[in-house]
C-alpha positions as a LaTeX table, in Angstrom:
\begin{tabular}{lrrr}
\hline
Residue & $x$ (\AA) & $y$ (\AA) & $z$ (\AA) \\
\hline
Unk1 & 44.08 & $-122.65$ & 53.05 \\
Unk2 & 41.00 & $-122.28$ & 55.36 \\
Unk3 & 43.52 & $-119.72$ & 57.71 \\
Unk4 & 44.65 & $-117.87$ & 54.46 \\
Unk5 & 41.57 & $-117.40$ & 53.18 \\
Unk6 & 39.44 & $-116.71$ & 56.33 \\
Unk7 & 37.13 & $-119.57$ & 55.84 \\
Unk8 & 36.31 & $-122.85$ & 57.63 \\
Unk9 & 37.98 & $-126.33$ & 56.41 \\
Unk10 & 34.17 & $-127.34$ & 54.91 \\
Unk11 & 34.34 & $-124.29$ & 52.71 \\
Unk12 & 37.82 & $-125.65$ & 51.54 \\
Unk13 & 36.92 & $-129.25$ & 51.04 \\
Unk14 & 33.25 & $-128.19$ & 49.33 \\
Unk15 & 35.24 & $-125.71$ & 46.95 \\
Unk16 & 38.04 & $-128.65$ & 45.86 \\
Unk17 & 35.16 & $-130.79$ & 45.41 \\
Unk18 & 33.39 & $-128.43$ & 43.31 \\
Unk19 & 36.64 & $-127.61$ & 41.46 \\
Unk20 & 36.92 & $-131.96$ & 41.26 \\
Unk21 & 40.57 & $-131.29$ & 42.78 \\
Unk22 & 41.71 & $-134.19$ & 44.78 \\
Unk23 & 42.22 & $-134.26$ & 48.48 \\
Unk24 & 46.45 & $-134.43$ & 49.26 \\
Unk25 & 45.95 & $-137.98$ & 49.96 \\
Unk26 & 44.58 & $-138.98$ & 46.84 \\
Unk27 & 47.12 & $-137.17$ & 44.99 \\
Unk28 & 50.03 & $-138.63$ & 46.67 \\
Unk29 & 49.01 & $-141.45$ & 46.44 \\
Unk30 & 48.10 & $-140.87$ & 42.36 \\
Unk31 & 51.94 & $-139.48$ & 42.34 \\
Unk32 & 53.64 & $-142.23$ & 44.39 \\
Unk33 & 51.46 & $-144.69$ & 41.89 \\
Unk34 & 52.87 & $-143.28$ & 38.77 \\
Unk35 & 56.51 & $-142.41$ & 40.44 \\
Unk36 & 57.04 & $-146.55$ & 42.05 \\
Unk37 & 56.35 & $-147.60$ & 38.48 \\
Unk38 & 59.00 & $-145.49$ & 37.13 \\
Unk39 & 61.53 & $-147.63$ & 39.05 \\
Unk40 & 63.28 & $-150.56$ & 38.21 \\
Unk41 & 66.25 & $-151.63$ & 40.18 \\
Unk42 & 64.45 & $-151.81$ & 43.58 \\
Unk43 & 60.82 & $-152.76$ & 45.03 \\
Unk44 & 58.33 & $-150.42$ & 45.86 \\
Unk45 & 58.88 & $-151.90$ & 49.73 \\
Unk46 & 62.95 & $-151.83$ & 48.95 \\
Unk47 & 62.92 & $-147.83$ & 48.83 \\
Unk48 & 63.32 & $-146.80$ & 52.54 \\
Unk49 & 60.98 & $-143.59$ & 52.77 \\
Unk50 & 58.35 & $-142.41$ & 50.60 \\
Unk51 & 59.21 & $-141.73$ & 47.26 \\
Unk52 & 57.66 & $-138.32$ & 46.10 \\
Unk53 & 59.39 & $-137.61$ & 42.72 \\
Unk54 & 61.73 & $-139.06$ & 40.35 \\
Unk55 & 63.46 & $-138.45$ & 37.10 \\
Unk56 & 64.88 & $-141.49$ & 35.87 \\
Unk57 & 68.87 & $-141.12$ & 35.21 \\
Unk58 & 68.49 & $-137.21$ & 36.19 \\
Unk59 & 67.19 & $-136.49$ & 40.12 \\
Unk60 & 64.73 & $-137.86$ & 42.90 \\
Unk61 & 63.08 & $-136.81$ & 46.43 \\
Unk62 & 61.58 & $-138.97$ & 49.16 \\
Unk63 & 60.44 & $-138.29$ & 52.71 \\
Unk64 & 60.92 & $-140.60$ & 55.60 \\
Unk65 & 58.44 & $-140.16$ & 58.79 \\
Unk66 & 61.13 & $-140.96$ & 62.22 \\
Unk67 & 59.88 & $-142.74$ & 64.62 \\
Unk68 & 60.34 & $-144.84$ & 67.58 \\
Unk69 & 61.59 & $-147.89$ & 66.52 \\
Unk70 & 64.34 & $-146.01$ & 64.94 \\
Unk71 & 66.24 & $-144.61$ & 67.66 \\
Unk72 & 68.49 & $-145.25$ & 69.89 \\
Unk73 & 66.49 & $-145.46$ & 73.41 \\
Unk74 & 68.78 & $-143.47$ & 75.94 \\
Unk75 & 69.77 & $-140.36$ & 73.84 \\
Unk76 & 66.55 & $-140.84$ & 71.72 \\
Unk77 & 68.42 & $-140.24$ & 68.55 \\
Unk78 & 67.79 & $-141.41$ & 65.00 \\
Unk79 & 70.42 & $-144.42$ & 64.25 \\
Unk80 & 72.32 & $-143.37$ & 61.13 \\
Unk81 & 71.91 & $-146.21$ & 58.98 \\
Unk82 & 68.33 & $-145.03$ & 59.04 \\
Unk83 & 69.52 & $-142.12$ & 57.31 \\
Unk84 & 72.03 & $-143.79$ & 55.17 \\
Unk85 & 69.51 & $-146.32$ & 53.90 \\
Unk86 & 67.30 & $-143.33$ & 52.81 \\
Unk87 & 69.77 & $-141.61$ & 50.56 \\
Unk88 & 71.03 & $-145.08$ & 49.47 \\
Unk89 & 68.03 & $-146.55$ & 47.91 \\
Unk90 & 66.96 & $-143.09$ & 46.86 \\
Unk91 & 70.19 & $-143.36$ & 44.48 \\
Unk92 & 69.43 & $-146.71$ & 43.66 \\
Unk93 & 66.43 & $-145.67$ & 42.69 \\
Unk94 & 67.47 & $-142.80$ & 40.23 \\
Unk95 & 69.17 & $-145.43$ & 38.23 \\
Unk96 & 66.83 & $-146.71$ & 35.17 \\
Unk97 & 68.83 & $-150.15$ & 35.26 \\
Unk98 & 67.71 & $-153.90$ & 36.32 \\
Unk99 & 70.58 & $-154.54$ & 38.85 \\
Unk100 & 71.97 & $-151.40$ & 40.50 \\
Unk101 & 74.93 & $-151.84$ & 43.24 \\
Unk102 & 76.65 & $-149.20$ & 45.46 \\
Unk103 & 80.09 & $-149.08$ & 44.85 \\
Unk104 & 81.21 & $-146.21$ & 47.17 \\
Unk105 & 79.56 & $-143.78$ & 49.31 \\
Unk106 & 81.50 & $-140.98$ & 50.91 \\
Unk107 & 79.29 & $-139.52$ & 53.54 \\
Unk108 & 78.93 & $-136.92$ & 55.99 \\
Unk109 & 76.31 & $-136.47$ & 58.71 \\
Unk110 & 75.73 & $-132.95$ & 59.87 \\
Unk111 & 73.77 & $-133.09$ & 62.89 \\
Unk112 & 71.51 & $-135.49$ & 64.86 \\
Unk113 & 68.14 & $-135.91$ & 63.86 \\
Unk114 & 65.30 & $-136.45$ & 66.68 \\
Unk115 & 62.32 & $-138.56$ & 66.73 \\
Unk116 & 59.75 & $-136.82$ & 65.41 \\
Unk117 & 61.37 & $-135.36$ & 62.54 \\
Unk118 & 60.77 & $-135.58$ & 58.66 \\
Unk119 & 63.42 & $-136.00$ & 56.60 \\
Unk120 & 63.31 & $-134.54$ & 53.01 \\
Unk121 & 66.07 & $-136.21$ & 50.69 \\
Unk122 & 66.68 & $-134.83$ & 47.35 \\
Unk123 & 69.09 & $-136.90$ & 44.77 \\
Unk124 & 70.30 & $-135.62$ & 41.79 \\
Unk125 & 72.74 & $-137.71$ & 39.73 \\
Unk126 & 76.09 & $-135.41$ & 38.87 \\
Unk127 & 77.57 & $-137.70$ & 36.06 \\
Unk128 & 77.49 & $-140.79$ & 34.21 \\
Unk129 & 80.05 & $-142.80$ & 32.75 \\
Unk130 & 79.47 & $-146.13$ & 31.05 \\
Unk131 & 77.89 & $-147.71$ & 33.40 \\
Unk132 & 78.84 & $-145.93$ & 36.68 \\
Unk133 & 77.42 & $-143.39$ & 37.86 \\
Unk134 & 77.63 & $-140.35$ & 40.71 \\
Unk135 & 74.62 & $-139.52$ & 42.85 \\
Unk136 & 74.63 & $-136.63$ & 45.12 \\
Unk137 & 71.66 & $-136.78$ & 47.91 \\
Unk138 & 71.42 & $-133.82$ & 50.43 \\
Unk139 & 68.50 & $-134.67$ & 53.21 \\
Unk140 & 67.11 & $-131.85$ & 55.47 \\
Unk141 & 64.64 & $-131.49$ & 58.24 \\
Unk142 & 62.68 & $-128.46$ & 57.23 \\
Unk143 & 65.46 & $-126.25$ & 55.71 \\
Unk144 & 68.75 & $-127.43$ & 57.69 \\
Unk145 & 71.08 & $-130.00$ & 56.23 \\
Unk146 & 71.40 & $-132.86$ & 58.08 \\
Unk147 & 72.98 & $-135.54$ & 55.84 \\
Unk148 & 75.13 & $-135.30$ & 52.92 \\
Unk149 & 76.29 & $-138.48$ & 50.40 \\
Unk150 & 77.93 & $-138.74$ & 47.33 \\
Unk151 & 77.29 & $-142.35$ & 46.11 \\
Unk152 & 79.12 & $-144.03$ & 43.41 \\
Unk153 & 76.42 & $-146.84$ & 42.09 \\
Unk154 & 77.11 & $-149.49$ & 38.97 \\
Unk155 & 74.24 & $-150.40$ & 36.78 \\
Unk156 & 75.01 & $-154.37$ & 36.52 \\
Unk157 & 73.90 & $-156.88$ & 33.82 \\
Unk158 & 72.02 & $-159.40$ & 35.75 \\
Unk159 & 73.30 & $-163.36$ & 35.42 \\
Unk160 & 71.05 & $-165.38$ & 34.43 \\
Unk161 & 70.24 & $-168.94$ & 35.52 \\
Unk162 & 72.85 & $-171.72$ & 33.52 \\
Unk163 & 76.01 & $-169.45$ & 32.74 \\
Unk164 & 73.85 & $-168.02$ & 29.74 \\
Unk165 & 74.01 & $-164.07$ & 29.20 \\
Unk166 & 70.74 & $-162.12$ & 28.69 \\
Unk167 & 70.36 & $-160.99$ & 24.98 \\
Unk168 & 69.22 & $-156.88$ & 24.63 \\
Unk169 & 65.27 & $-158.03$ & 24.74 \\
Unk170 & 66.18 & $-159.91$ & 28.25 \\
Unk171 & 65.84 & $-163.36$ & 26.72 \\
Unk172 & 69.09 & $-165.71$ & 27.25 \\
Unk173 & 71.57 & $-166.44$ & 24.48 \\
Unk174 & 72.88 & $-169.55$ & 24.91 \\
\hline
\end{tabular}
């Protein structure tokens, strides 16, 4: 902003405090607040990548930050269950269920991604029947497509302790 308007980075920051809007941080972190609580088939520290967005039953997006530990150390290569894992739990995620379980996943990778680079996945789920539904995730690095997964997931009813079956309020009939 400083660049596009032709002023220094204090004029910025004084203005945006003046204006009371939040630094980035503070609103990602206001936005990954409100989106983690959205979720309920995995944990916040289940989801691998940031979650940015979500609409429950309809679409998602996360980021994930690459980084050492994730390649492979001669070609220096991000390993693909990396990138699997990513578009996995982001269709998980989508899912406004207790127990959600892939079924399927028919995936393609389209290039290799390097250390360094961000990847952007965006979910959106295609259709639902019953219980089953289909998730389509896309992830880029910047604009290029670099993975591609269509992921058939299964909303489950979860067992309960003792053979007895959870009643609609989540209590157990016996």
């Amino acid at each position: 902003m400083a660049a596009h308007f032709g002023v220094s980075v204090q004029t910025i920051r004084l203005d945006r405090l003046a204006l009371g809007v939040p630094e980035l941080r503070e609103r990602m972190k206001e936005v990954a607040a409100r989106t983690y609580g959205q979720v309920k088939s995995l944990g916040s520290k289940e989801i691998v990548g940031e979650l940015i967005d979500i609409a429950l039953g309809q679409r998602g997006i996360s980021i994930l930050e690459t980084t050492e530990e994730m390649v492979f150390e001669k070609t220096r290569i991000v390993r693909g269950h990396y990138i699997f894992a990513q578009a996995d739990s982001l269709a998980i995620a989508l899912i406004d269920a207790d127990v959600v379980l892939t079924g399927l996943a028919n995936i393609k990778f389209k290039r290799p991604v390097q250390v360094g680079e961000k990847l952007v996945a965006k979910a959106e789920v295609l259709r639902k029947k019953g219980k089953k539904f289909i998730v389509l995730v896309q992830t880029k690095v910047g604009q290029e497509p670099v993975f591609r997964g269509k992921f058939v997931v299964f909303a489950v009813e979860p067992k309960v302790p003792g053979g007895a079956q959870p009643d609609r309020r989540g209590g157990a009939v016996r």
